[in-house]
CHARMM-style PDB file with segment names, atoms N, HN, CA, C and O in Angstrom:
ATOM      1  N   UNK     1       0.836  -1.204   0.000  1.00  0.00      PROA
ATOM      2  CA  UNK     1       0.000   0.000   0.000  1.00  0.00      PROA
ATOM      3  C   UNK     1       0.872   1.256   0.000  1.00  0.00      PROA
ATOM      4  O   UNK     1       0.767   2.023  -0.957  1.00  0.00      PROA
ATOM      5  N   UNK     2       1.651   1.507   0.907  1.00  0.00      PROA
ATOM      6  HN  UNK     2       1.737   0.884   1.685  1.00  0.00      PROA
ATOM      7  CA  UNK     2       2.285   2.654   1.066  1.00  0.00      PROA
ATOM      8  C   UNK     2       3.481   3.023  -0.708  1.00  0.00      PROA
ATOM      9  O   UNK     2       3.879   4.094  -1.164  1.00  0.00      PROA
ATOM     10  N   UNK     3       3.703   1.408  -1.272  1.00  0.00      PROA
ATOM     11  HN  UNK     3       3.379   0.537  -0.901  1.00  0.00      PROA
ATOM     12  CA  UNK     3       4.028   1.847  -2.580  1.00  0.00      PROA
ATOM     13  C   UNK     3       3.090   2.995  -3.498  1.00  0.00      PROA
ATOM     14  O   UNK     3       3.623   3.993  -3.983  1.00  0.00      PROA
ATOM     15  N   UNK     4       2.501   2.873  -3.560  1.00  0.00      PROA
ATOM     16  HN  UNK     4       2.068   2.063  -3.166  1.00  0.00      PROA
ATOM     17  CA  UNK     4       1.189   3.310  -4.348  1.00  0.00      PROA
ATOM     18  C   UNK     4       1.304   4.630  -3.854  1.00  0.00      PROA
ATOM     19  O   UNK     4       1.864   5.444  -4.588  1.00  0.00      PROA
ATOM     20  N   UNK     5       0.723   5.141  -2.332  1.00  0.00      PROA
ATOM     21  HN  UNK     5       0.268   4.480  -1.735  1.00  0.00      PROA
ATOM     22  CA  UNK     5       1.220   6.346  -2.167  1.00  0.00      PROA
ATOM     23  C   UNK     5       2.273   7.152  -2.751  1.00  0.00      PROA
ATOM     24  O   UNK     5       2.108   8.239  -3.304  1.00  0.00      PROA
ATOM     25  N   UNK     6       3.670   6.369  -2.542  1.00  0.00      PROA
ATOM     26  HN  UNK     6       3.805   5.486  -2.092  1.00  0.00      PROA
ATOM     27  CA  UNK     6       4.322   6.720  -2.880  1.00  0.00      PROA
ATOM     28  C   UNK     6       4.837   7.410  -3.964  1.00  0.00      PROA
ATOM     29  O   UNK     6       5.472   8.465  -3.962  1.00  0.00      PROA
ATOM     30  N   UNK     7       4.409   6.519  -5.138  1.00  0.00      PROA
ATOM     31  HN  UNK     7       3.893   5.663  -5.140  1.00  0.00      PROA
ATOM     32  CA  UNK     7       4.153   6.529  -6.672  1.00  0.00      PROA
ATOM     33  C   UNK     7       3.299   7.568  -6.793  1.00  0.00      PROA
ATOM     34  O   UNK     7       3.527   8.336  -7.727  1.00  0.00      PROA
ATOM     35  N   UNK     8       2.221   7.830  -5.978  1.00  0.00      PROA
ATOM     36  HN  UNK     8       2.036   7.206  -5.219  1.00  0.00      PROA
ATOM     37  CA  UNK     8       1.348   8.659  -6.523  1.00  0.00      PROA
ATOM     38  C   UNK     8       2.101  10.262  -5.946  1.00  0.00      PROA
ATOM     39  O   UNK     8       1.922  11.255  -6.652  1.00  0.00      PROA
ATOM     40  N   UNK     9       3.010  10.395  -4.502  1.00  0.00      PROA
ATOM     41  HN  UNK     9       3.155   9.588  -3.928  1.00  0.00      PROA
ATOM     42  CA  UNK     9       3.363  11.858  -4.439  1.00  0.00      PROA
ATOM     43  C   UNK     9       4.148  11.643  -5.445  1.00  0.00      PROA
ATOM     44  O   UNK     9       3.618  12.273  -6.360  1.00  0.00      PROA
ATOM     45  N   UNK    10       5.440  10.956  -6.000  1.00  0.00      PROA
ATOM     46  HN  UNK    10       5.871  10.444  -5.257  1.00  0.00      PROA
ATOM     47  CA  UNK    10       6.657  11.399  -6.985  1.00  0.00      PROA
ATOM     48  C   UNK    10       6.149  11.686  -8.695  1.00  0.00      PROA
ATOM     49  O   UNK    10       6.811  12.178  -9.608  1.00  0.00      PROA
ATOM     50  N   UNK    11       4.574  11.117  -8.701  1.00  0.00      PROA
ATOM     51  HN  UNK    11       4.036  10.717  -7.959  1.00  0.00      PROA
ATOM     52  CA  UNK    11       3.833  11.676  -9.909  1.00  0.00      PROA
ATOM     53  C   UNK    11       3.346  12.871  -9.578  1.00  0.00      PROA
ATOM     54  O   UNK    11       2.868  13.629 -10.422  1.00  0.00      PROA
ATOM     55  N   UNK    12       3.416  13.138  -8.387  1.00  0.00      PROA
ATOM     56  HN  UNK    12       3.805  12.523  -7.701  1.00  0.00      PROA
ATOM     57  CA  UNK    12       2.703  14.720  -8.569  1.00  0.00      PROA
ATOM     58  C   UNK    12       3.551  16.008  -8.594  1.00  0.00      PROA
ATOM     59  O   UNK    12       3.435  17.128  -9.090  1.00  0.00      PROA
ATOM     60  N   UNK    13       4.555  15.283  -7.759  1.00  0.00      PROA
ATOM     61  HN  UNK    13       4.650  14.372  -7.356  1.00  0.00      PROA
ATOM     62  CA  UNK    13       5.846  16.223  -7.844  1.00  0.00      PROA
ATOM     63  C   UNK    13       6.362  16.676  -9.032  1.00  0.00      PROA
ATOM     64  O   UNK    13       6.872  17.790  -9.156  1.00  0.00      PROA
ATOM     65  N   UNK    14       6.249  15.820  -9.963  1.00  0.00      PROA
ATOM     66  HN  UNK    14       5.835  14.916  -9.863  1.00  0.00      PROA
ATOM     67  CA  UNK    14       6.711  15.393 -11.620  1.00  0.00      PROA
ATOM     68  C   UNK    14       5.838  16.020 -12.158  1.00  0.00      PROA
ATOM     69  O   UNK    14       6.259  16.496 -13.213  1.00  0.00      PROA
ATOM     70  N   UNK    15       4.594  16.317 -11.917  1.00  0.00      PROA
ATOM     71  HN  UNK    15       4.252  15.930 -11.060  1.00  0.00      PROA
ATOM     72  CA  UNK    15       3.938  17.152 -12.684  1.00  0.00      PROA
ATOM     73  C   UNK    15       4.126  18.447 -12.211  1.00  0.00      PROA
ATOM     74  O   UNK    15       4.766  19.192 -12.953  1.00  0.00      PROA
ATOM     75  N   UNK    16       3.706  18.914 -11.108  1.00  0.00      PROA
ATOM     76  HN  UNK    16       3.186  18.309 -10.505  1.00  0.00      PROA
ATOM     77  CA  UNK    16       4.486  20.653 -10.648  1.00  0.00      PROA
ATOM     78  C   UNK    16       5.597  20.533 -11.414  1.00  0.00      PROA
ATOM     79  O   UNK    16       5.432  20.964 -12.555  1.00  0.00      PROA
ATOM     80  N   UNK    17       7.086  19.927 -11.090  1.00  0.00      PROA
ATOM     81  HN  UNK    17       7.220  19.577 -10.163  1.00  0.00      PROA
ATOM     82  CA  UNK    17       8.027  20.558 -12.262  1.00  0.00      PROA
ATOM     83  C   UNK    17       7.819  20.759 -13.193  1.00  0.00      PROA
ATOM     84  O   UNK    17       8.229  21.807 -13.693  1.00  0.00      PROA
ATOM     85  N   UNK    18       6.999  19.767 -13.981  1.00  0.00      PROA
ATOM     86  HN  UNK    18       6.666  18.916 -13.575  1.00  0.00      PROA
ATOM     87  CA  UNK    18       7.033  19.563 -15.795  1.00  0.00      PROA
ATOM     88  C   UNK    18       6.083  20.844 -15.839  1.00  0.00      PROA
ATOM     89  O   UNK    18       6.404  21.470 -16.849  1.00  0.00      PROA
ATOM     90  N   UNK    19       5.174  21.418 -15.249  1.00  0.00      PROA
ATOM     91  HN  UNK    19       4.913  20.909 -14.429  1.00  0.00      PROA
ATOM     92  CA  UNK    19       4.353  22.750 -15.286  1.00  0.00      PROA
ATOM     93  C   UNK    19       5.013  23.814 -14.894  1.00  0.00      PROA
ATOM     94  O   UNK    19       5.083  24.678 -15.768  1.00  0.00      PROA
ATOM     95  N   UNK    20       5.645  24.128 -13.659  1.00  0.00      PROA
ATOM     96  HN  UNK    20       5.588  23.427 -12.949  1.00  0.00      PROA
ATOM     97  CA  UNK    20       6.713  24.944 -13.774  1.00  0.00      PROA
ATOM     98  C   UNK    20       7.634  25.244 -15.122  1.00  0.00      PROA
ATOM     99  O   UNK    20       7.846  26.320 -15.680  1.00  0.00      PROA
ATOM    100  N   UNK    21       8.127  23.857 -15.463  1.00  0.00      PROA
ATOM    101  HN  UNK    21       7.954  22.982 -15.011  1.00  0.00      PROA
ATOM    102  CA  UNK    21       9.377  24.087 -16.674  1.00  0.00      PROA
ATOM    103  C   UNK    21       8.469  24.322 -18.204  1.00  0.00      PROA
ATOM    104  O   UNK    21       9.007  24.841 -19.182  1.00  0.00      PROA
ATOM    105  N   UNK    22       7.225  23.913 -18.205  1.00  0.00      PROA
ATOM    106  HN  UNK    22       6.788  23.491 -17.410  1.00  0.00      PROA
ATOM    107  CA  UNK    22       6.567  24.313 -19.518  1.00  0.00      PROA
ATOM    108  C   UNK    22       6.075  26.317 -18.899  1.00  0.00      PROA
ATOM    109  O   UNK    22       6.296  27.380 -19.481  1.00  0.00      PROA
ATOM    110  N   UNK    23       5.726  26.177 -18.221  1.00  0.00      PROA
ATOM    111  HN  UNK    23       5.547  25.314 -17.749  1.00  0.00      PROA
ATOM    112  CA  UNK    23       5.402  27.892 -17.909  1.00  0.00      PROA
ATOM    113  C   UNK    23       6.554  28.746 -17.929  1.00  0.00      PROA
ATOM    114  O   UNK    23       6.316  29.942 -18.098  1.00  0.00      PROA
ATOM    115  N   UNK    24       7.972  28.332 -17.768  1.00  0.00      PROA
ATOM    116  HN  UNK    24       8.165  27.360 -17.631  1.00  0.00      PROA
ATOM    117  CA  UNK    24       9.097  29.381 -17.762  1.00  0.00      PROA
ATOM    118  C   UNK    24       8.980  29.330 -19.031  1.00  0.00      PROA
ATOM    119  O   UNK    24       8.605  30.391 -19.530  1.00  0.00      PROA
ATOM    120  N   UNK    25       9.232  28.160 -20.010  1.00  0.00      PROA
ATOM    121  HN  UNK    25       9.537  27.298 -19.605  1.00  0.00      PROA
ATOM    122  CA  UNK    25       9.621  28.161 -21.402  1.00  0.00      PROA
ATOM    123  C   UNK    25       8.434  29.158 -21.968  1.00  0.00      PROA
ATOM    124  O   UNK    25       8.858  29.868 -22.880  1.00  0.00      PROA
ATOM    125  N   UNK    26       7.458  29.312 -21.738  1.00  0.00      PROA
ATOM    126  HN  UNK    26       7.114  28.735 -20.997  1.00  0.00      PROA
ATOM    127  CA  UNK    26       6.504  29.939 -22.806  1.00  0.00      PROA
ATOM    128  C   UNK    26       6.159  31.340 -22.228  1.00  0.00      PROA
ATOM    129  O   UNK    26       5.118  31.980 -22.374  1.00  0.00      PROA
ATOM    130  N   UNK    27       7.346  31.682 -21.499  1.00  0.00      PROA
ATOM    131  HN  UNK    27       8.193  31.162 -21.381  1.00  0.00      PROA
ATOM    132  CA  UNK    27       7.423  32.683 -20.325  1.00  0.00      PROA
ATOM    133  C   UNK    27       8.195  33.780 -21.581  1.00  0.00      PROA
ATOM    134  O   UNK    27       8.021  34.935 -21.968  1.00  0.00      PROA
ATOM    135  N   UNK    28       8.789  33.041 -21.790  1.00  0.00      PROA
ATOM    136  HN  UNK    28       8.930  32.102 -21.476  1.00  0.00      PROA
ATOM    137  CA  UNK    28      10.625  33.610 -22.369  1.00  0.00      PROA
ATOM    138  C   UNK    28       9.734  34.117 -23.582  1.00  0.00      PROA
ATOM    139  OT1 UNK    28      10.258  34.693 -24.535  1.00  0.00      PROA
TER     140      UNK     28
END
């Protein structure tokens, strides 16, 4: 069980960056 959690914060984390790093790029 606690896998799954797991998996599910380091997918969310992964998405804030990948949205962060698409919002600087279309920033510029």
């Amino acid at each position: 069980m606690e896998e799954i959690h797991f998996v599910g914060f380091v997918s969310k984390l992964l998405e804030t960056k990948i949205m962060q790093v698409l919002r600087f790029k279309h920033g510029q």
